[in-house]
C-alpha positions as CSV (number, residue, x, y, z in Angstrom):
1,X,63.4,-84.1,-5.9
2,X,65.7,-84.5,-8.8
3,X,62.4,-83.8,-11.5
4,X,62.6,-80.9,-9.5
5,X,65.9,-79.6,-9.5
6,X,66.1,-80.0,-12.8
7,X,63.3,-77.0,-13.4
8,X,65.4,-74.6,-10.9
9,X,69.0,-74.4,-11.9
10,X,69.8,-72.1,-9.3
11,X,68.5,-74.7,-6.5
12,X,70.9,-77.4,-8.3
13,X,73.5,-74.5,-7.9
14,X,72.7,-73.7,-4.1
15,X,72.3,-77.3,-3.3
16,X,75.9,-78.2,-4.5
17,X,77.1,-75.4,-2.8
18,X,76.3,-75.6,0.5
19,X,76.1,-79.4,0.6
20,X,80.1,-79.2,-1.1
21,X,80.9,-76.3,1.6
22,X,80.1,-78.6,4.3
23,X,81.4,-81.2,2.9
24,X,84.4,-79.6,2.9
25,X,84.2,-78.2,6.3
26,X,83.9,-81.6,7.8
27,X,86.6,-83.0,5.9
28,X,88.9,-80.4,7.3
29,X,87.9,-80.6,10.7
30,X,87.6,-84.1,11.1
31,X,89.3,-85.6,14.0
32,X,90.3,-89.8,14.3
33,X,87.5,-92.1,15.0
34,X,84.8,-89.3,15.1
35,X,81.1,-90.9,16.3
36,X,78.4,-92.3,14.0
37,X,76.7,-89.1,13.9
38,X,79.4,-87.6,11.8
39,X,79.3,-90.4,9.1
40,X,75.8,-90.3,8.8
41,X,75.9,-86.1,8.1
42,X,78.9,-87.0,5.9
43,X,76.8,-89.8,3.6
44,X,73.5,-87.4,3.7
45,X,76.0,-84.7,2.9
46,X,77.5,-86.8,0.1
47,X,73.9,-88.0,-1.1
48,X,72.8,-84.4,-1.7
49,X,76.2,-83.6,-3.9
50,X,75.5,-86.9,-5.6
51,X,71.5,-86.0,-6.3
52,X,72.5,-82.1,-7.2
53,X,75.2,-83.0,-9.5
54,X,73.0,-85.8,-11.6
55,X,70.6,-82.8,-12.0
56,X,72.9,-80.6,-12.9
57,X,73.9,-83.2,-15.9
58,X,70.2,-83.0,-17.0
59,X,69.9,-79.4,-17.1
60,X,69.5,-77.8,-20.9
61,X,71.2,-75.1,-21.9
62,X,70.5,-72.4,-24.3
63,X,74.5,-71.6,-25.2
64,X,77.5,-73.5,-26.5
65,X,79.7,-71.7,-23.4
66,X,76.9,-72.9,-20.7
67,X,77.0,-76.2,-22.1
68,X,80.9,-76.7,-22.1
69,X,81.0,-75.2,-18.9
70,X,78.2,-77.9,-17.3
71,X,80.5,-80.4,-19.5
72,X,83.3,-79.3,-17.1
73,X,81.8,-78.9,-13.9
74,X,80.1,-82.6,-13.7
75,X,83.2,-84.5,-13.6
76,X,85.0,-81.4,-11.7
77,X,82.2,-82.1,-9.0
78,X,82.4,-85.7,-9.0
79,X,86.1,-85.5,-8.7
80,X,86.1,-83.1,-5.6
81,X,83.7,-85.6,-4.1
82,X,86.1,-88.1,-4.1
83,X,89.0,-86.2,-2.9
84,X,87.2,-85.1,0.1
85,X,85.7,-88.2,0.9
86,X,89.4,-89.8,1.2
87,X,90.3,-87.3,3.1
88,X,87.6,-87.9,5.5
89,X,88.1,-91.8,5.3
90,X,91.9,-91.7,6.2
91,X,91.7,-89.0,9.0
92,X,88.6,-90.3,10.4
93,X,89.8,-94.3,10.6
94,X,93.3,-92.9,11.3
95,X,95.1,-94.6,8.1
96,X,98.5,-94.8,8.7
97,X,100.8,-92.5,5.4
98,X,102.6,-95.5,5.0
99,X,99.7,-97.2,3.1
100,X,97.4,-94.0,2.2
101,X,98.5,-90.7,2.5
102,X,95.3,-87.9,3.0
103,X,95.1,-85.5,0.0
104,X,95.8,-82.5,1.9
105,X,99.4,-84.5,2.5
106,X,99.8,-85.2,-1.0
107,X,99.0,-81.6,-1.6
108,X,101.7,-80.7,1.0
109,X,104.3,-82.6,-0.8
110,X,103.3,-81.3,-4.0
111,X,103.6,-77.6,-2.8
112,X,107.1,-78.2,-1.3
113,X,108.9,-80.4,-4.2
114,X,107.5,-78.8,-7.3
115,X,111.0,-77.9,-8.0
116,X,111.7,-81.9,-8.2
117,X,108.5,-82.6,-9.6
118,X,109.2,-80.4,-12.8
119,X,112.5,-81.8,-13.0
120,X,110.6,-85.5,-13.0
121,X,108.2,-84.5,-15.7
122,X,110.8,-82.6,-17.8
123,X,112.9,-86.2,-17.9
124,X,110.4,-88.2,-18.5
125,X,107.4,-86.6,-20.7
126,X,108.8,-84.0,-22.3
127,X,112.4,-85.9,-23.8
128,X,111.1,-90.0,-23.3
129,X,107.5,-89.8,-23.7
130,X,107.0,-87.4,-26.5
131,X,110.4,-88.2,-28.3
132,X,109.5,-92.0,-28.3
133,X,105.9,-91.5,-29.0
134,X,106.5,-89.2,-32.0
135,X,108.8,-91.6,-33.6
136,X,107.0,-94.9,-33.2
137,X,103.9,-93.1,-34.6
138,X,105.2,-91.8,-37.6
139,X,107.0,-95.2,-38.3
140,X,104.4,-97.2,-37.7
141,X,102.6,-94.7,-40.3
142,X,105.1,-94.8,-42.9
143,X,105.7,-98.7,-42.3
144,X,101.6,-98.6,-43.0
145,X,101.9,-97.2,-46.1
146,X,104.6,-99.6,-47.7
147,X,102.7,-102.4,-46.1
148,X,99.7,-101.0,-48.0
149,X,101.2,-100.9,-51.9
150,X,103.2,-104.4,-51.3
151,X,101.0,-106.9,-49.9
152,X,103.9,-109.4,-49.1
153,X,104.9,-106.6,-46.4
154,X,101.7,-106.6,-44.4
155,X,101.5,-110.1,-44.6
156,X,104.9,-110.5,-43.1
157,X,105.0,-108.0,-40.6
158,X,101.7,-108.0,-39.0
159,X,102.1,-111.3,-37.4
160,X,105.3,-109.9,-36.1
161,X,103.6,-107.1,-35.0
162,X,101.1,-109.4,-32.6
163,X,104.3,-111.1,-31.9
164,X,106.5,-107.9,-30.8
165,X,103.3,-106.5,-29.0
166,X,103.2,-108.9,-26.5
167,X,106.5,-108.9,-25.7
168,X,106.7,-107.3,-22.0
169,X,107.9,-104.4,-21.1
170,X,110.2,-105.7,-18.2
171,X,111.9,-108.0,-20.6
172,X,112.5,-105.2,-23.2
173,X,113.6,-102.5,-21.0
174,X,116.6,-103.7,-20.0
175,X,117.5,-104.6,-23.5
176,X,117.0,-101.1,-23.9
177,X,119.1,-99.4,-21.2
178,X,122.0,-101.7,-22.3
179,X,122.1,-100.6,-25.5
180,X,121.2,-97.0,-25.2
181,X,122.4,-96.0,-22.1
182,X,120.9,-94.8,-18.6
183,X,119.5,-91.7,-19.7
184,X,116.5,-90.5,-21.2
185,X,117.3,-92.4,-24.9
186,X,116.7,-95.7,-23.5
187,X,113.4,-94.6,-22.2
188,X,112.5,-93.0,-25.5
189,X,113.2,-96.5,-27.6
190,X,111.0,-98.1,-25.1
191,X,108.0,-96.5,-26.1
192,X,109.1,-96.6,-29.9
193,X,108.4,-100.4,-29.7
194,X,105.1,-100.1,-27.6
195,X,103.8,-97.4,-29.9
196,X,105.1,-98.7,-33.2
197,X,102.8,-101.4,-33.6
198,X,99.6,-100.1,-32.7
199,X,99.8,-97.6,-35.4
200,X,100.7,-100.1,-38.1
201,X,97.7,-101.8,-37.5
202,X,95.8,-99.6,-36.9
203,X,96.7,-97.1,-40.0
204,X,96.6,-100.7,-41.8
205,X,93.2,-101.2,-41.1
206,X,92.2,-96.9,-42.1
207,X,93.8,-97.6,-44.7
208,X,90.9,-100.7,-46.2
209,X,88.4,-98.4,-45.0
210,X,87.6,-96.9,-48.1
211,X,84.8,-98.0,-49.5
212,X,84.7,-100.9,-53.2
213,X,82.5,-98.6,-55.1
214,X,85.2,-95.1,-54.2
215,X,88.3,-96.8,-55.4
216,X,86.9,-98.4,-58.6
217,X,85.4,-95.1,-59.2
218,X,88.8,-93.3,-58.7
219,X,90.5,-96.3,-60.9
220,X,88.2,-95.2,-63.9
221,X,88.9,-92.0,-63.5
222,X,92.7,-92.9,-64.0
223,X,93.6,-91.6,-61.1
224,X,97.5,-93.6,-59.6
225,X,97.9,-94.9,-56.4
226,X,99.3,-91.4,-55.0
227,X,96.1,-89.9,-56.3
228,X,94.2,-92.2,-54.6
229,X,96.3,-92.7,-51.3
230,X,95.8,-88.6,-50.7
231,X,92.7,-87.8,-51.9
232,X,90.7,-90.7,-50.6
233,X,92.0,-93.4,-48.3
234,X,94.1,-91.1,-45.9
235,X,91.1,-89.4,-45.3
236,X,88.8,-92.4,-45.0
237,X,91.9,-93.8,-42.4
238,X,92.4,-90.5,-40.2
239,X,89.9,-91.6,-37.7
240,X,92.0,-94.9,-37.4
241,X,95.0,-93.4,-37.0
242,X,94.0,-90.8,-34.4
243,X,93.1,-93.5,-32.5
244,X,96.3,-94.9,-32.5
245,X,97.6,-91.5,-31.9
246,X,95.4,-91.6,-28.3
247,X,96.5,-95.5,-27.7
248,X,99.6,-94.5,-28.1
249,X,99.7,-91.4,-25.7
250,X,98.8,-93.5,-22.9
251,X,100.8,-96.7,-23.4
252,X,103.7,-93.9,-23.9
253,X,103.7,-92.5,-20.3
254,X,103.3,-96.1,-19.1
255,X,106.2,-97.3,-21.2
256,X,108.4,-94.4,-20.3
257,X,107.9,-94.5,-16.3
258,X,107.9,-98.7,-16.3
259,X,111.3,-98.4,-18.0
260,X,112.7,-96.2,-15.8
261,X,112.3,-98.6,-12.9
262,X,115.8,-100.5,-14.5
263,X,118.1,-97.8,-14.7
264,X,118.4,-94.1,-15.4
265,X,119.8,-91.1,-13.9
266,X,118.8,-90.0,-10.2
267,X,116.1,-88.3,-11.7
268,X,112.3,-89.2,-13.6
269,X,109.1,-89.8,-12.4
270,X,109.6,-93.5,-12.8
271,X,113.3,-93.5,-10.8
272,X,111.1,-91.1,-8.1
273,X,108.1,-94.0,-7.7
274,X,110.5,-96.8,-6.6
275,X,113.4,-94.6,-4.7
276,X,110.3,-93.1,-2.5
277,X,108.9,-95.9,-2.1
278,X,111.5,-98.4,-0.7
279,X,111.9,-94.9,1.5
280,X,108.0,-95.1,2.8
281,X,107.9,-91.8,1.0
282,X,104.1,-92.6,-0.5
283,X,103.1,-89.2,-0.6
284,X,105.7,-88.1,-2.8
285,X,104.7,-91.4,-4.4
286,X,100.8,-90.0,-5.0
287,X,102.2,-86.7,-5.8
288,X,104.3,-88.1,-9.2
289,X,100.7,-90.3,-10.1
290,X,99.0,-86.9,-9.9
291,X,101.5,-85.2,-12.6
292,X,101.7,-88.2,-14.6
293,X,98.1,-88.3,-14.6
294,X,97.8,-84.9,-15.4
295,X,100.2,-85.0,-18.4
296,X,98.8,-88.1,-19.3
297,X,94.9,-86.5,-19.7
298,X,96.2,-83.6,-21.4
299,X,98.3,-84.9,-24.0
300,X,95.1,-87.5,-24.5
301,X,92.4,-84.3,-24.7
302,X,94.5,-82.4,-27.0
303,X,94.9,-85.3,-29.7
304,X,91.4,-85.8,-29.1
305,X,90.6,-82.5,-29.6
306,X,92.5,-81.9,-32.7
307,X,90.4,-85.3,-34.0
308,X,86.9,-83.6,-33.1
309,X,88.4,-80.2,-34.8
310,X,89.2,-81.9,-37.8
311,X,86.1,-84.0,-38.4
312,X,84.5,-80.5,-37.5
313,X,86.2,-79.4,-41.0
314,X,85.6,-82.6,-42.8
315,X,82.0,-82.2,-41.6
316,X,82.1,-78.9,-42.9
317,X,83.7,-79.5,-46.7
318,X,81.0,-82.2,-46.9
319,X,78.2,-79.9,-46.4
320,X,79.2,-77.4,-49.2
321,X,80.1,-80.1,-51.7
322,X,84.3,-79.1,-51.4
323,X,84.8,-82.6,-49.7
324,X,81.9,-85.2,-50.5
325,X,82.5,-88.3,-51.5
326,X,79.3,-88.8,-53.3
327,X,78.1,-86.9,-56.2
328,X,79.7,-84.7,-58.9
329,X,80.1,-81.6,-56.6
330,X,82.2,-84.8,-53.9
331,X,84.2,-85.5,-57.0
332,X,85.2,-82.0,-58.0
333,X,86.6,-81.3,-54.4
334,X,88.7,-84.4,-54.8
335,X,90.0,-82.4,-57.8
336,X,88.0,-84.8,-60.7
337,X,85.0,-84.4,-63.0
338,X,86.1,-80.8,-63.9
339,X,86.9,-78.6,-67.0
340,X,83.1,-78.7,-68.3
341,X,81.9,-80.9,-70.8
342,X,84.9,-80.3,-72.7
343,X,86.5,-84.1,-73.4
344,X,89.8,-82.8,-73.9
345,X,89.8,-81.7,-70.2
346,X,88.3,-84.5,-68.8
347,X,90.0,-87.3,-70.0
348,X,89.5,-90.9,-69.4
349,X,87.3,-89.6,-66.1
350,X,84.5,-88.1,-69.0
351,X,81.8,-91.1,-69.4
352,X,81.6,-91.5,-65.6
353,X,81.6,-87.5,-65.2
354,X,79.1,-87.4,-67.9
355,X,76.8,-90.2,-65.9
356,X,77.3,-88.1,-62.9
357,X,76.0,-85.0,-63.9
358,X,72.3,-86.6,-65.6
């Protein structure tokens, strides 16, 4: 059935449709402890979304737009799956809200307290999360770098680091509030120490990445440590350090709600979690895990996508010979090997030029 499927993409589309439709249908009319006959349409129901959407996965596509909307509309599908097989599960068994609200209550909640939902997200993401997370990142960067031209500095701090990065965040965060204060500055120096260190290593690291034969090459050119720090090993470390960047965006929101569990202002998404929930509030409790799961993908697909953007570009410079880092035509992009054969022009870089061009 699925072989196929994957020959008709209009069946795959019909398929999910109707089989989603139904879906849907059932889970909105769905009253408690319905008979067996209702689970069994809802699991051949769910079987058919299941077998339509693994075809739909397989099917080729002839444009880039087809194939970034299929991209989108797998884990879309899957996603909606799951929603609506909660929702069948809690109003079918009759869950109490107290330990699982139905989506169409979280939903409810949503709609009717996105005034104190924005005000949540405005607290915490926007001032903590991306005032903290900008600040660790770019120290832990610039820490990198020293740590990088005086050895005794990466030798003395990185075992601090493994020492300061297991240190846990319920211990810290108080720390924190009492010297900062309740607000939204405490929160922020929070996730300066949980994002600090993952960037020094791992910029650390991008920065070794380079390889033996590029650096001596760069060395007999004449080239000083600035030279060879821009032209060569922060490119070689980018994909290090927007990894960190992405580690960082998550352990960020984390860091930020977790703190605000030990003191803020009467508002935050963290302050929101554990008032509702000592009030039995879950589904206002679900509806701040939506937005902070929201942010939280976001911020992590944009970083991500600036990182597949710019080895798009890299990819790109490579090709044409602007950005290689093999060959005379790699070498002139890096600014080296040029001004002809003339010696005067090439300096101490002109035997090795000279080898490179035959």
């Amino acid at each position: 059935m699925i072989a196929a499927l994957h020959r008709n993409p209009l069946a795959v589309i019909a398929t999910l449709a109707v089989s989603g439709a139904l879906l849907w249908l059932m889970a909105h009319l769905v009253t408690v402890k319905p008979g067996v006959l209702f689970w069994i349409s809802v699991l051949v129901l769910w079987a058919l979304v299941w077998i339509g959407n693994d075809a739909l996965s397989g099917i080729s596509t002839l444009s880039p737009v087809a194939t970034r909307f299929r991209n989108l509309a797998v884990p879309a599908i899957f996603g909606l799956t799951l929603l609506l097989l909660w929702q069948l599960v809690v109003k079918g068994f009759g869950i109490s809200p107290v330990f699982l609200p139905a989506p169409s209550d979280i939903w409810v909640r949503f709609s009717t307290s996105f005034a104190t939902l924005k005000a949540d997200f405005i607290q915490t993401f926007l001032r903590a999360v991306l005032a903290g997370w900008a600040i660790g990142s770019l120290a832990g960067f610039l820490v990198a770098i020293l740590c990088d031209a005086w050895g005794f500095l990466r030798r003395g701090l990185l075992p601090l680091g493994n020492l300061f990065a297991a240190l846990p965040i319920v211990g810290v965060a108080p720390i924190m509030v009492m010297w900062f204060g309740f607000d939204w500055q405490s929160k922020a120096a929070v996730v300066v120490i949980m994002t600090f260190f993952p960037m020094l290593v791992n910029a650390v690291t991008g920065l070794e990445a380079s390889g033996h034969l590029e650096r001596d090459l760069m060395r007999s050119y004449g080239a000083s440590y600035f030279d060879t720090l821009i032209k060569l090993r922060l490119p070689a470390a980018m994909p290090f350090i927007f990894n960190a960047l992405k580690i960082n965006s998550t352990l960020a929101l984390i860091g930020a709600i977790v703190a605000e569990f030990f003191g803020t202002p009467i508002v935050g998404m963290g302050f929101r979690i554990s008032t509702e929930v000592a009030r039995f509030s879950l589904d206002m409790v679900w509806a701040e895990i939506a937005v902070a799961a929201i942010a939280g993908s976001a911020f992590y697909g944009l970083i991500a996508r600036k990182q597949g953007e710019r080895g798009d570009v890299q990819h790109e410079e490579i090709s044409d010979g602007r950005g290689g880092d093999r060959g005379i035509d790699g070498w002139n992009g890096l600014g080296l090997c040029r001004g002809g054969d003339d010696p005067a022009q090439m300096g101490d870089a002109g035997p090795v030029c000279r080898l490179l061009r035959g």
